[in-house]
N, C-alpha and C positions, 0 to 999 in steps of 0.2 A: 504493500500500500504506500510506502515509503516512496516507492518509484513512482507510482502514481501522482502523490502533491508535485513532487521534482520535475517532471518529463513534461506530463500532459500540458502545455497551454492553449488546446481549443478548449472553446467553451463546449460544455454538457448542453444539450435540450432533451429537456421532456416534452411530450406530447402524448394526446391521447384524451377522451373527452371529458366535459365536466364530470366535475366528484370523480377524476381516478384519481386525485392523489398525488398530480404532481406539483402542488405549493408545496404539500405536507412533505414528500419526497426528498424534494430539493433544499428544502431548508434544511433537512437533514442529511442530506448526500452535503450541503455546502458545507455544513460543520465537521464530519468526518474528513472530508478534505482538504479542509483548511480554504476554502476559495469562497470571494462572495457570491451571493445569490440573486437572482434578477426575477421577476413575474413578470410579466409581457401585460397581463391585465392589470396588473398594482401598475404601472408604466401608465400606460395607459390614461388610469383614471389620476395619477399624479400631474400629467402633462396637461389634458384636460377640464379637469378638477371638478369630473362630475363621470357620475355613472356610464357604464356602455350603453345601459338602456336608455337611458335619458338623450345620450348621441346617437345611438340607434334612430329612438323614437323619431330626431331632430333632424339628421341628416342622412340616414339610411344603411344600408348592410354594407353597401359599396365604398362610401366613406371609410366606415369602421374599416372594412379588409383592407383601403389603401393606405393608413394609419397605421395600423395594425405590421404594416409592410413598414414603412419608415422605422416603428418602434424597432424592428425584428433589423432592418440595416444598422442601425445605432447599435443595438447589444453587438451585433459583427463585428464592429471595430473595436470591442475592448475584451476579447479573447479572454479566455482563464477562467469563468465563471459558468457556473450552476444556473440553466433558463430555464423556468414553467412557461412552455407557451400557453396562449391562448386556445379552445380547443378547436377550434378554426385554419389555425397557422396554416393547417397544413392545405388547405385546400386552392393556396394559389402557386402555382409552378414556380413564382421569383423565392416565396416564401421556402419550397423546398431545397430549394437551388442554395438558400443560403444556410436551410439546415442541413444540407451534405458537407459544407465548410468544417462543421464542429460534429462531434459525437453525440447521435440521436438516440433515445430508449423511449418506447413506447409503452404504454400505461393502458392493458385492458383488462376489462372486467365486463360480464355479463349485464343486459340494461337493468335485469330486477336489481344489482347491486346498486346499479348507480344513480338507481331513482329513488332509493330507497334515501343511498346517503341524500340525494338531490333535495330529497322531501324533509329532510332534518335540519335543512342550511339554514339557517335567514338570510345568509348573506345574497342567497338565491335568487331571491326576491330582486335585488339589481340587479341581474342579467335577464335578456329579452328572451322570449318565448322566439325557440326559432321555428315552430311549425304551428302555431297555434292549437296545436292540439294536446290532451290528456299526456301528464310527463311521461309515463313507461311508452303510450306511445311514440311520444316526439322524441326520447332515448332510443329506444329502439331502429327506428329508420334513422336518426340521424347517425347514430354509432352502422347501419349500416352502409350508410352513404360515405363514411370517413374511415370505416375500419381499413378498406385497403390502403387507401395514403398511410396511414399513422402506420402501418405495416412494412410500407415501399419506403419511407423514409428511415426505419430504425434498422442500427445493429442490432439491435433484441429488442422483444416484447415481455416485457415485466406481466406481474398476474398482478393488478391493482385489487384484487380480494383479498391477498393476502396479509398478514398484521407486516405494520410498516417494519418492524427491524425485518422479516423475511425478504420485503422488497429489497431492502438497504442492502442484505448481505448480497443477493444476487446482483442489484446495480453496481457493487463494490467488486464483484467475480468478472461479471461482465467489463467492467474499465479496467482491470489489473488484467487481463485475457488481453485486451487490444494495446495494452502498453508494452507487451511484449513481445506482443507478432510485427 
């Protein structure tokens, strides 16, 4: 792991859809590493200084994705750090282009899990309804509309069901494996 803080300076992305777990992840992949942590959506609303929904509502999906694109250029240029993308990231080809730059890990889990956790958040509540429909549904088709991306982009796919030290150890196997190939 040692060679890990030392060697790596691409940044880490996670990606993978809401409620997998990649704030929680990264904050803790950033700490075992010694490297800062970035959230693409804390970015986001810091730059902003107002909800995605609220920008959603105001200026649309299009916006948010080309913002969203600027946010994801700006973490590129300061390499070394642990990214939560947004769970979006992946769905425009410049966005993947620039998460081929750094080391990608994907975060999937089942929709019952993630509507479940979805349904416990409040923080929830500020991000937009992306289909207008009932959440296991709108989980559902959209994790299957983005499963393949979040797939095509990563070296590995984490089990985001799992209790987070289990992620941690396998994201930690997975980065010590490519530090050394």
């Amino acid at each position: 792991m040692a060679y890990i803080r030392r060697t790596m300076r691409l940044n880490i992305y996670l990606v993978g859809p809401r409620a997998g777990g990649k704030t929680t992840l990264g904050r803790a992949l950033a700490r075992e590493l010694g490297r800062d942590f970035a959230d693409t959506d804390a970015l986001f609303v810091q730059k902003w200084g107002r909800s995605i929904a609220d920008f959603v509502a105001e200026r649309g999906w299009d916006a948010f994705r080309d913002e969203e694109t600027r946010i994801l250029e700006a973490v590129d240029r300061a390499p070394g750090r642990v990214v939560a993308c947004g769970g979006g990231m992946v769905l425009r080809p410049r966005n993947r282009e620039l998460l081929s730059r750094g080391l990608t890990l994907a975060l999937l889990a089942e929709p019952s899990v993630l509507a479940a956790r979805l349904a416990r958040d409040p923080a929830e509540a500020q991000r937009p309804s992306l289909t207008g429909k009932p959440l296991l549904e709108e989980v559902a088709e959209i994790l299957a509309e983005r499963e393949p991306l979040y797939r095509a982009s990563a070296l590995a796919v984490l089990d985001a069901a799992l209790p987070l030290e289990d992620i941690l150890k396998r994201a930690l196997a997975v980065l010590d494996s490519v530090s050394h190939s």
